[in-house]
C-alpha positions, 0 to 999 in steps of 0.5 A: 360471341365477343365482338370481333372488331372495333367499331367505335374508332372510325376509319381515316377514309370515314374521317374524310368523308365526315368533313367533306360537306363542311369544306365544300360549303366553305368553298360555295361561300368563298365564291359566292359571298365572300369573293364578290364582296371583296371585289366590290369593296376593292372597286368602290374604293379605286372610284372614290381615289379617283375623285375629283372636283366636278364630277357627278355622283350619287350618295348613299342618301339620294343626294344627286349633285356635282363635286365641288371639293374632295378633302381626305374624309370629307366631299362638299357637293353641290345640289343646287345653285349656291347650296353645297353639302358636306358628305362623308366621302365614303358615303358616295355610291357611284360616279354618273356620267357627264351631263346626268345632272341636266337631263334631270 
């Protein structure tokens, strides 16, 4: 007539299982968001240590030219004959290869 057992206390094997769909989701977006991003940021990063007068890039903003000067926050880019801009650095998104700017 009583109750026998209790039930309001959940067994540890219960406990377990409760938490098991929340770390399985941590694990998919470690390596599906968070991993990959950190990788990217690590590579944009070495590219813009590696930049130096003369090479070709592409900002942010669409601003295709060649590197005249690379200070420490700043890159002065020159688009056109005798017209160079000053871009923050970290503004650059990738580094064309030689010669892209004559085919344009």
């Amino acid at each position: 007539m009583f109750i026998s057992q209790a039930y309001a206390a959940g067994t540890p094997a219960n406990d377990l299982m409760s938490f098991l769909p929340m770390v399985v989701i941590f694990v998919l977006f470690y390596f599906m968001l968070i991993r990959p991003q950190v990788k990217q940021a690590k590579q944009h990063k070495a590219m813009l240590e590696t930049l130096k007068a003369g090479d070709e890039v592409a900002t942010t903003g669409g601003i295709v030219g060649k590197v005249t000067k690379v200070s420490e926050q700043f890159v002065s880019v020159e688009i056109a004959a005798n017209t160079v801009v000053h871009v923050q650095k970290h503004t650059v998104q990738t580094v064309l290869p030689a010669g892209t700017l004559k085919s344009i």
